[in-house]
C-alpha positions in Angstrom: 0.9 -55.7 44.8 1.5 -54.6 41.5 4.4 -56.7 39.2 6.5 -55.3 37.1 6.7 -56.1 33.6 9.8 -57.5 32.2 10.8 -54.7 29.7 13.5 -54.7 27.4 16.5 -52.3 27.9 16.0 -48.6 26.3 18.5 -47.9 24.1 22.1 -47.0 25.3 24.1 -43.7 26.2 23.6 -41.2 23.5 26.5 -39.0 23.6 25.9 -35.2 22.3 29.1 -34.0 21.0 29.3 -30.5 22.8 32.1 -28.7 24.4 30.8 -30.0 27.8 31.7 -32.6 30.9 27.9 -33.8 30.6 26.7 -36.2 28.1 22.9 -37.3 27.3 21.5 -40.8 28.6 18.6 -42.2 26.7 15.8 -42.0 29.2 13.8 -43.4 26.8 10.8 -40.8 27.8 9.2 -37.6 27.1 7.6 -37.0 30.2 9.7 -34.8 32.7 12.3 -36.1 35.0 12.6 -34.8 38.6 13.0 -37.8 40.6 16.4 -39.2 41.1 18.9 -41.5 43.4 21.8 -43.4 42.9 23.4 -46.2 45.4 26.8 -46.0 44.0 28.4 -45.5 40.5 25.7 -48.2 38.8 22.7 -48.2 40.6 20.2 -45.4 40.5 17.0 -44.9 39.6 15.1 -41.8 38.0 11.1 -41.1 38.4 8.9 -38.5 37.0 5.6 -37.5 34.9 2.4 -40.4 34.4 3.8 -42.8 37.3 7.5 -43.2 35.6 10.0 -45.1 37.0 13.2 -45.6 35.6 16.6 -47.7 37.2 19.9 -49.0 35.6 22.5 -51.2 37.0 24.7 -50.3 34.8 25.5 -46.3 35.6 23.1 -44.9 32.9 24.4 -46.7 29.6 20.7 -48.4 29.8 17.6 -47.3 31.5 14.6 -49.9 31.5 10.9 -49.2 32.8 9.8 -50.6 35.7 5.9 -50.6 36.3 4.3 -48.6 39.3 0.8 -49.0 40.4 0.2 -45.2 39.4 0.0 -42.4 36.8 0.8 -39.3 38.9 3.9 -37.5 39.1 6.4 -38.9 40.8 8.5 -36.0 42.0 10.8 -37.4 44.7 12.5 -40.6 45.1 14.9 -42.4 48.3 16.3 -45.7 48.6 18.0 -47.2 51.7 19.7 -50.1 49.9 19.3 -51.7 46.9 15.9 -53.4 47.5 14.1 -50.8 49.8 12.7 -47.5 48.5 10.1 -45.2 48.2 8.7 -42.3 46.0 5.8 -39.7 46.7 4.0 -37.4 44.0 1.2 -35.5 43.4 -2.6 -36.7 45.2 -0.8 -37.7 48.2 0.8 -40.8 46.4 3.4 -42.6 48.2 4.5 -45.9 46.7 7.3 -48.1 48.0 9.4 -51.5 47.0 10.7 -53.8 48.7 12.6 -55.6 46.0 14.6 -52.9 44.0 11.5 -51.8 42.2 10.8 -55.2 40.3 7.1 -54.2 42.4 5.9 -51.0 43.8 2.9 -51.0 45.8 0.8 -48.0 47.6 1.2 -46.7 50.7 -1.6 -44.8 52.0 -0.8 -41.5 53.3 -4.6 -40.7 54.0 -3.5 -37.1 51.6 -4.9 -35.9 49.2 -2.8 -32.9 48.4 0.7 -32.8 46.2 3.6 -34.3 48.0 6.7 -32.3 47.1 9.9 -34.1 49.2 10.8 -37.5 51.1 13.9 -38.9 53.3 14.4 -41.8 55.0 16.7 -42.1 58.0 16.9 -45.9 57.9 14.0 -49.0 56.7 11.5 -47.4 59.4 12.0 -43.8 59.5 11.2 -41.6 57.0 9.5 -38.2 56.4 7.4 -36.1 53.4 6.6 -32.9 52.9 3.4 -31.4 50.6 1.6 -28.4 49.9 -0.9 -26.5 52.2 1.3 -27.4 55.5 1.8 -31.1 54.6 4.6 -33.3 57.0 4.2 -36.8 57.4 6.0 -38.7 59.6 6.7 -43.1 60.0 8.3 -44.9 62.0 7.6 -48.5 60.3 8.8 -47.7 57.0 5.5 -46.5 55.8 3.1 -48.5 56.8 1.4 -45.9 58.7 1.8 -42.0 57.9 1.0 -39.8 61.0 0.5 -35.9 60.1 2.2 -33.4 62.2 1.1 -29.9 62.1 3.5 -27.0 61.3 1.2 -24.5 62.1 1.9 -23.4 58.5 -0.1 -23.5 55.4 2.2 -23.1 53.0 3.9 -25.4 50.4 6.5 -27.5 51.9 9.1 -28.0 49.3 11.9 -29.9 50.9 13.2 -32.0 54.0 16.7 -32.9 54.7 17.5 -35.1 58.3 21.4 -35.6 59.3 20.8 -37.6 62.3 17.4 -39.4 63.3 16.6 -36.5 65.3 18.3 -33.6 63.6 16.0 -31.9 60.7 15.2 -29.4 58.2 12.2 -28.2 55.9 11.9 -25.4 53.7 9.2 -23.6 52.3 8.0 -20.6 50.2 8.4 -17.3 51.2 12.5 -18.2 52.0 11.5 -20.2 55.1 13.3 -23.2 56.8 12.0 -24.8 60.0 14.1 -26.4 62.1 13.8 -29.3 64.5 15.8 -31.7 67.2 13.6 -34.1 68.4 12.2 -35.7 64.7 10.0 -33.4 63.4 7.6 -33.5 66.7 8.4 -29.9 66.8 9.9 -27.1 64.9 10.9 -23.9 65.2 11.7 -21.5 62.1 15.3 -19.9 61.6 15.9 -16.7 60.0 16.8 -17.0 56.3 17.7 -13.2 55.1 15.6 -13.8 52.4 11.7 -13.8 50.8 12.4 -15.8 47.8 10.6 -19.2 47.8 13.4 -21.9 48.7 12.7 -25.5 46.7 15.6 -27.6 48.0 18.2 -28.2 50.5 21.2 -29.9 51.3 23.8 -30.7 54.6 26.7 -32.5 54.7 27.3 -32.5 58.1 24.8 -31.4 61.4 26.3 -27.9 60.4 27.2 -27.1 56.9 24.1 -27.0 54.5 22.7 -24.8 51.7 19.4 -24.0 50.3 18.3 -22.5 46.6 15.3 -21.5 44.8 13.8 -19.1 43.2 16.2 -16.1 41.5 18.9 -17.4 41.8 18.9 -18.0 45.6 21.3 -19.7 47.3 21.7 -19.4 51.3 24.5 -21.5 53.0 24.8 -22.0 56.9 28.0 -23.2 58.6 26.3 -23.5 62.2 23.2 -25.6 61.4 21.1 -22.8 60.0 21.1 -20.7 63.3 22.6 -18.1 60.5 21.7 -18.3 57.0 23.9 -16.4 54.3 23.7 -15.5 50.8 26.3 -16.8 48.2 26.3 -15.4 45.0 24.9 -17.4 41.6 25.4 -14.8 39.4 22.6 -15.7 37.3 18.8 -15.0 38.2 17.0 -18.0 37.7 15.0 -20.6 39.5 17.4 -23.2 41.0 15.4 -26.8 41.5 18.2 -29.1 43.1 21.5 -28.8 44.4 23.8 -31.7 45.6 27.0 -31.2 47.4 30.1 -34.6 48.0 31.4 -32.6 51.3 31.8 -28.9 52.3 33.0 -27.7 49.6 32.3 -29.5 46.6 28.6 -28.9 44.7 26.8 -28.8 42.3 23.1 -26.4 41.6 20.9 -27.1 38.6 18.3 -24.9 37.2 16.3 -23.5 34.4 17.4 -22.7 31.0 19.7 -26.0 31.1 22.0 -24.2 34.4 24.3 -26.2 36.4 26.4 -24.4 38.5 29.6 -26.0 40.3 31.6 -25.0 43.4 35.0 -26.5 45.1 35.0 -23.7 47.8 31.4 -24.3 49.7 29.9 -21.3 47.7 32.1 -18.8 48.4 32.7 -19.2 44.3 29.8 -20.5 41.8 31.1 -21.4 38.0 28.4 -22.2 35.5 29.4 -25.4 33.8 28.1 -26.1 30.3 25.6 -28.7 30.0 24.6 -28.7 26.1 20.6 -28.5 27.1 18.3 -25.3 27.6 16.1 -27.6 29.4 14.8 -27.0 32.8 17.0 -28.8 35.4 15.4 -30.8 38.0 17.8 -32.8 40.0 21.1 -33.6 40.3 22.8 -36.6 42.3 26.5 -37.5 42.4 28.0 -40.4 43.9 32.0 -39.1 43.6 33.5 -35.8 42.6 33.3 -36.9 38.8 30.4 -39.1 38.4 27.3 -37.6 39.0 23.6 -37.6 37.1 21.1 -34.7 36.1 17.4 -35.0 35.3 15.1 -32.6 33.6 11.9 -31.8 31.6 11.3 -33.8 28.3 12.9 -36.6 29.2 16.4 -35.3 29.6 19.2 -37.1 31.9 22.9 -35.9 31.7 25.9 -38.0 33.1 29.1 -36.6 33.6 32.7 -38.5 34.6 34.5 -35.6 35.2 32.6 -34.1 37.7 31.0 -31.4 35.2 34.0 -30.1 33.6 34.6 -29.9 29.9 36.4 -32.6 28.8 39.5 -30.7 27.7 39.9 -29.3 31.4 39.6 -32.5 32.7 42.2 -33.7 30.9 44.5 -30.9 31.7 44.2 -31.3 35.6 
């Protein structure tokens, strides 16, 4: 087991003084951010480039290292409470805590190949998805990673579960599997589109949406038995997308993008968020406070839910 060092506290929320509703967080970092998960409206934690790891307790206004027993990119992180978690990256690296992240230790995953995605249903069940056809499946909390074959090679970019049972992945080429009985099985459903999907998100067993590359962004109301397209109006890769209920959301993307909806899609408003800097994630926790993490270190928090300040104020 690896322990983490006691590190002082990065320096606090540095606030860029922009006509926006997001702000910049010190991260503290260089390395890009694409890892990220909050508990509520103080505890999160951020991961990313050379094994980081990142958490605050106190929404943001400090970020402090924790140690990790690896220097690979840690693309994906999930947290079922405030001591249990885990993050995969790149070589087949899983690591998990048991304590909040104060100590991370490996898993072994017996991959070798990127790992792209993870979710966790509860301490025990949890699933990951990687490139050349990679899902991986536990049912005690990681201790043992059985592979389950797709019957795909391609890169699986995402995985999304609503119910122990109830599952999606997506891939490239625009295509989402879906299953019912824990991802023993799949079967694929038809998208309408060829563009490489990165990420997806439900809110419910039937209402979800998917983006990815330009400007894609596919929305089901019936649990992905039909898939339709929602206008972004701007052609660019889309890395994450996070939605509060049916109709609220937010998409982040390159070129500093964040795009906002209140009526499930049917209307996308790009909100300004003072960076030109590829958008990796984005996680919210209410309708006004939510985080977004990016390349170079960058981390955005906004208390009004994205909006300018002045528009916020006039609601």
């Amino acid at each position: 087991m690896i322990s983490a060092c006691e590190m002082p506290k990065l320096p606090p929320v540095e606030v860029i003084a922009t006509n926006t509703g997001w702000e910049r967080q010190s991260s503290g970092v260089d390395s890009s951010l694409g890892g990220l998960f909050f508990l509520n409206a103080k505890m999160g934690w951020s991961s990313g480039n050379r094994g980081v790891m990142l958490h605050t307790e106190d929404g943001g206004e400090h970020w402090s290292r924790q140690e990790t027993p690896t220097d690979r990119l840690l693309v994906a992180i999930h947290f079922i409470d405030a001591t249990t978690g885990w993050a995969v990256g790149d070589k087949g690296v899983i690591i998990h805590t048991m304590d909040g992240g104060k100590n991370w230790v490996l898993q072994t995953s017996g991959q070798k190949k990127d790992l792209t995605h993870l979710f966790f249903i509860d301490s025990r069940h949890g699933f990951v998805t990687g490139a050349k056809g990679i899902f991986l499946i536990t049912e005690d909390g990681g201790q043992h990673w059985e592979a389950v074959s797709l019957g795909s090679n391609g890169m699986l970019t995402s995985v999304f579960f609503v119910t122990p049972k109830i599952g999606w992945l997506t891939s490239d080429g625009g295509a989402i599997f879906y299953t019912e009985d824990g991802g023993r099985h799949f079967v694929p459903q038809e998208t309408g589109t060829r563009r490489d999907i990165h990420r997806l998100f439900f809110v419910n067993p039937k209402t979800g949406w998917a983006v990815g590359s330009h400007g894609t962004i596919i929305a089901t109301k019936d649990g992905g038995a039909h898939w339709s397209s929602q206008t972004a109006g701007v052609p660019i890769f889309f890395a994450g997308a996070f939605f509060i209920n049916d109709q609220i959301g937010w998409v982040v993307g390159a070129a500093g993008t964040v795009l906002h909806t209140k009526d499930g899609g049917r209307n996308w408003i790009q909100q300004p968020s003072g960076t030109i800097e590829f958008l990796i994630n984005a996680f919210f926790v209410s309708t006004e406070l939510g985080w977004i993490v990016g390349t170079k270190g960058t981390l955005l928090h906004t208390r009004t839910g994205g909006a300018p300040l002045e528009e916020a104020r006039g609601k």
